[in-house]
C-alpha positions as CSV (number, residue, x, y, z in Angstrom):
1,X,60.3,25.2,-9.1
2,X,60.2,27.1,-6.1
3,X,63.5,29.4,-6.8
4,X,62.3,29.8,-10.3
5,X,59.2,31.1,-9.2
6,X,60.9,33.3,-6.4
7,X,63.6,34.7,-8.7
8,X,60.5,35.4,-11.8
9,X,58.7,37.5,-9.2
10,X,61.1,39.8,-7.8
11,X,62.9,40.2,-11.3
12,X,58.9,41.3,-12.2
13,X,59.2,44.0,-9.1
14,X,62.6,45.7,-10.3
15,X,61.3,46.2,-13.6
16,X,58.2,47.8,-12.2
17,X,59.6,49.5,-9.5
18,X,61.0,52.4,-12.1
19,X,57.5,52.9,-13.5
20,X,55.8,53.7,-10.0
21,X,56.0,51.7,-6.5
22,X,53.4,53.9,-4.6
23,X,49.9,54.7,-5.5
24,X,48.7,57.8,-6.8
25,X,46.4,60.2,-4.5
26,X,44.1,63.2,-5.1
27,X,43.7,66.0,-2.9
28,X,41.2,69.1,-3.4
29,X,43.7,72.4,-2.3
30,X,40.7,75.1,-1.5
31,X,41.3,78.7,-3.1
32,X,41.4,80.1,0.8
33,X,43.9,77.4,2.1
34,X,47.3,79.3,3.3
35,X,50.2,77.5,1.9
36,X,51.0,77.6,5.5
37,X,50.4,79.4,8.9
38,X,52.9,81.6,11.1
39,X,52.8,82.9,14.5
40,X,55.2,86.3,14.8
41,X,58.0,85.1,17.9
42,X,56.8,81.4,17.0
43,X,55.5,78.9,14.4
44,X,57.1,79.7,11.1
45,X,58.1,83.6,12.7
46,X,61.0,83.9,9.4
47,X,57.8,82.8,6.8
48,X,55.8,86.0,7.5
49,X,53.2,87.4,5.0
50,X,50.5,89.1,4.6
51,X,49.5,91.8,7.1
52,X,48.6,89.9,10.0
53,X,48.8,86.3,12.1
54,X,45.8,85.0,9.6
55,X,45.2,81.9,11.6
56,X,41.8,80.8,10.3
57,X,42.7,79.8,7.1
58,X,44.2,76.4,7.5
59,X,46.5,74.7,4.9
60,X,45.5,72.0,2.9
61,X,47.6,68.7,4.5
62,X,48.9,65.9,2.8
63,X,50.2,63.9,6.0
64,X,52.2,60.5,5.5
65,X,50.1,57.9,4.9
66,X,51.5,54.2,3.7
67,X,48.1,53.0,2.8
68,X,47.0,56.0,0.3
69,X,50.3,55.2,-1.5
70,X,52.2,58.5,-0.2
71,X,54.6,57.5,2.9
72,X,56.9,60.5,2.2
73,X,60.1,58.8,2.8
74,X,63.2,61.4,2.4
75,X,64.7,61.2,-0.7
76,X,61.8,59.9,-2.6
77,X,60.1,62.4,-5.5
78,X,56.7,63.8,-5.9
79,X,55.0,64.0,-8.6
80,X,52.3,67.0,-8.4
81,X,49.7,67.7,-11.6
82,X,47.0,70.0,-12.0
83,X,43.5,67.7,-12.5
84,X,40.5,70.1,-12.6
85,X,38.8,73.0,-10.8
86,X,39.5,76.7,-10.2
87,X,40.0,79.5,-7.6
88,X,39.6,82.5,-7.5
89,X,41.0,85.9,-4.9
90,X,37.9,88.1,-4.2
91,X,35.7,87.3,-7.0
92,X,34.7,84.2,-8.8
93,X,34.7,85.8,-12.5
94,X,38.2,85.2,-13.9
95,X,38.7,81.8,-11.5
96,X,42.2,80.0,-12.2
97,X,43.8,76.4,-11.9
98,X,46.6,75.9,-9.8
99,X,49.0,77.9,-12.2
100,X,47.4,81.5,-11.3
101,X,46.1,84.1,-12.6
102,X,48.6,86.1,-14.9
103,X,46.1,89.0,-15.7
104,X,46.5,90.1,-11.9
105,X,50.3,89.9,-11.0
106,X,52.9,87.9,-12.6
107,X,55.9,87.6,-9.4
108,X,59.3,87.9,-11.6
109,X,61.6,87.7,-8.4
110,X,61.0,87.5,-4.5
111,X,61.8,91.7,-4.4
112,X,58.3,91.3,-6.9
113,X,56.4,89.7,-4.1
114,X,56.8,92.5,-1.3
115,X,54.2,94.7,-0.2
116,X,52.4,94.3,-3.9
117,X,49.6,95.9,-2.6
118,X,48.0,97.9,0.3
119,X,47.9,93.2,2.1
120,X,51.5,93.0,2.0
121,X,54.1,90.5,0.7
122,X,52.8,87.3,-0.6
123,X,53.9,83.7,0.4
124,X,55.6,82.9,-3.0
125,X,58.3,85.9,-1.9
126,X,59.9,82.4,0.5
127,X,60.3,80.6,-2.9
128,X,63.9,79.8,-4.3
129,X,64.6,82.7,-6.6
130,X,65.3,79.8,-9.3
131,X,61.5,79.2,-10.0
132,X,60.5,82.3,-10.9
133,X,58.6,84.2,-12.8
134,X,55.2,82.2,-11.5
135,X,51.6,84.0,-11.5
136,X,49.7,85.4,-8.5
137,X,47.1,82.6,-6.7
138,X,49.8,79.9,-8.2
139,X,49.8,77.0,-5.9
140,X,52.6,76.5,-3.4
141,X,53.4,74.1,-1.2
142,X,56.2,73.1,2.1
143,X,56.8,70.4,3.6
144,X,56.4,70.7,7.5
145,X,56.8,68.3,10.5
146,X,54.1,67.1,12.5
147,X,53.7,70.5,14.1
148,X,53.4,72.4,10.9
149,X,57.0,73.9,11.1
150,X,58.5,74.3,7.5
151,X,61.4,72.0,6.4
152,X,63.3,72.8,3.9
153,X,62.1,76.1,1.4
154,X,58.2,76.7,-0.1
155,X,57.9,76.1,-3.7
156,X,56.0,77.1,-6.6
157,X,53.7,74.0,-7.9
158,X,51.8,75.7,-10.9
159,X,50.0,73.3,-12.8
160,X,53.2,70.0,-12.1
161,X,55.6,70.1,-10.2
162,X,58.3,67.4,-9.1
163,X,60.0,67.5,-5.5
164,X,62.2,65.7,-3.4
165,X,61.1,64.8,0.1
166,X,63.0,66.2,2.9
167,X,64.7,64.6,5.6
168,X,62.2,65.3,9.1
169,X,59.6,65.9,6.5
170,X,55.9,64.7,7.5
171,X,53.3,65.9,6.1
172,X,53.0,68.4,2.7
173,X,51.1,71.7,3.0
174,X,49.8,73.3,-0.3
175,X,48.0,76.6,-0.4
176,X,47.1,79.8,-2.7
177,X,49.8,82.3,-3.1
178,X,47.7,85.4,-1.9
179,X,48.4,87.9,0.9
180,X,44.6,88.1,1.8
181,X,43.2,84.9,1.7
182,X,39.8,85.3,3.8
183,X,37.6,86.4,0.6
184,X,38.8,83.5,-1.4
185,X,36.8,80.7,-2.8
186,X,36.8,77.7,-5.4
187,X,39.2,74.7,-4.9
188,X,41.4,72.7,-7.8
189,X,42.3,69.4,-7.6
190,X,45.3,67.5,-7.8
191,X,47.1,64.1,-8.3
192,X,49.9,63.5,-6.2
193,X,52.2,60.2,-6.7
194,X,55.6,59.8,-4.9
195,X,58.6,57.7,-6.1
196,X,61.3,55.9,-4.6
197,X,64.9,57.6,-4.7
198,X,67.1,56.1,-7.1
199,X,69.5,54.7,-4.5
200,X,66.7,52.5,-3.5
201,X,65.6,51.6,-6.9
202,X,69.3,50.2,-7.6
203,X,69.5,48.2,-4.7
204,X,66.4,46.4,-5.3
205,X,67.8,46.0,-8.7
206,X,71.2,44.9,-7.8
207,X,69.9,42.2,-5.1
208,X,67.2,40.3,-7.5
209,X,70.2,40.3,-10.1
210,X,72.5,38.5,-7.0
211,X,69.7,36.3,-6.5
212,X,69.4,35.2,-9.6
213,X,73.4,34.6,-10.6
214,X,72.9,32.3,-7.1
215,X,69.9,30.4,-8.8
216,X,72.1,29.7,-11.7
217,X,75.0,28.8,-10.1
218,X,73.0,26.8,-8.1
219,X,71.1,25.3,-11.3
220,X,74.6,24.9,-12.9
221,X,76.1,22.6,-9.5
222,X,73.0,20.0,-9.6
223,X,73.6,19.4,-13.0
224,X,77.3,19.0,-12.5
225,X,76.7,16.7,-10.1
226,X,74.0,14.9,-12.1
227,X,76.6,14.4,-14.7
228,X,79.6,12.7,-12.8
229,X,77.4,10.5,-10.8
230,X,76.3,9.1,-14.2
231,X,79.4,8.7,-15.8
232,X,80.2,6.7,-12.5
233,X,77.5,4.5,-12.7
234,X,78.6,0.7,-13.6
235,X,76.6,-0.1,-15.3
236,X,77.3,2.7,-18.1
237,X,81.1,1.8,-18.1
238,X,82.8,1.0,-20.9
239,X,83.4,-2.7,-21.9
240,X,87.2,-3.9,-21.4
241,X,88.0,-5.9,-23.8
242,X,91.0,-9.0,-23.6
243,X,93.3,-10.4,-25.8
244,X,95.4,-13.7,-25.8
245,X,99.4,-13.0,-25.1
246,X,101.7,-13.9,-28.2
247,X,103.1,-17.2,-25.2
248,X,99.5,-18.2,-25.5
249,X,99.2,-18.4,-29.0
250,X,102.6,-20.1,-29.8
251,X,101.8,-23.0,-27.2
252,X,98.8,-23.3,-28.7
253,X,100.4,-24.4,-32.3
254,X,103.0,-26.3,-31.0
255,X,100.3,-28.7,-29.5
């Protein structure tokens, strides 16, 4: 009972495990977060933007955290969606969700980002040229280590977004793409759930299938047993029966 019980539970965990293994999280980005910050001859120094070291506005951080249900293990994926809210860059008439505002800039390749106005380039010019054309105050976020320093490349989030964690990875930034971000205001909100890596998923898979080709097996041996101890019981063996030899019988009719 015990091994059937064992083997029902962890086939139950493979199935789910697809479906989602960690818990889902909201976080509120605020419209005057920096996607991340920069320090010219130091922190993030080849990440530059904007016109100046803008150190007061701190990014929104998503650190690793096993008990909110996002460890950010390398290799696993995040899943980001737009929930509510708006932003807004100077003003709050014409606020936007975390897709931006297409009726002030729309960025159609990194050259688009640089010196777009009199504040300079804008973060989303550090994003692979694959995710363009994206609008101005989209939300981006990077993945950073404990310090802040950028692993891997910034990426445009919009209103979802799927990424793969990076190894050395520790914590997730996410931010406005704006190149002036000290008149900003409003906030949007956003789900964030993270997914084990395939690799892992199969594993899990492939050992709760061992395990239970060794409970049958196993199942299959008692029963085998079972069976030849009681065809080897006497008392279940099959009656012998005699009969008289042809000497016997002609002795007998000669007396």
């Amino acid at each position: 009972m015990f091994e059937k019980a064992m083997i029902r539970g962890l086939m139950a965990v493979a199935l789910l495990a697809p479906v989602s293994v960690h818990a889902d999280e909201q976080v509120t980005v605020s419209g005057a977060s920096a996607p991340w910050q920069y320090v010219d001859g130091g922190l993030n120094t080849n990440y530059q933007y904007g016109l100046f070291d803008d150190t007061t506005q701190l990014p929104t951080v998503v650190a690793a955290n096993s008990s909110a249900g996002i460890p950010l293990i390398p290799g696993d994926t995040l899943k980001l969606t737009y929930v509510s809210g708006s932003w807004w860059s100077g003003s709050p008439s014409g606020g936007c969700d975390a897709s931006g505002d297409s009726s002030y800039a729309v960025f159609t390749d990194p050259a688009s980002c640089v010196n777009a106005n009199s504040w300079g380039t804008f973060p989303g010019y550090w994003c692979p040229t694959d995710e363009f054309p994206f609008n101005f105050m989209n939300m981006i976020g990077v993945f950073t280590d404990a310090n802040g320093s950028i692993v891997g490349t910034p990426y445009a989030i919009n209103d979802a977004s799927t990424l793969i964690v990076p190894s050395g990875a520790t914590q997730l930034q996410l931010g406005a793409d704006d190149n002036a971000l000290f008149d900003n205001g409003g906030a949007v909100t956003m789900t964030i759930s993270e997914t084990p890596e395939p690799s892992t998923l199969a594993l899990l898979s492939a050992g709760v299938v061992g395990l239970v080709g060794y409970g049958w097996r196993r199942r299959l041996k008692k029963r085998t047993i079972a069976f030849v101890t009681q065809a080897t019981t006497p008392e279940e063996d099959p009656a012998i029966l005699s009969f008289p030899s042809r000497s016997s019988e002609a002795k007998r009719q000669a007396a």
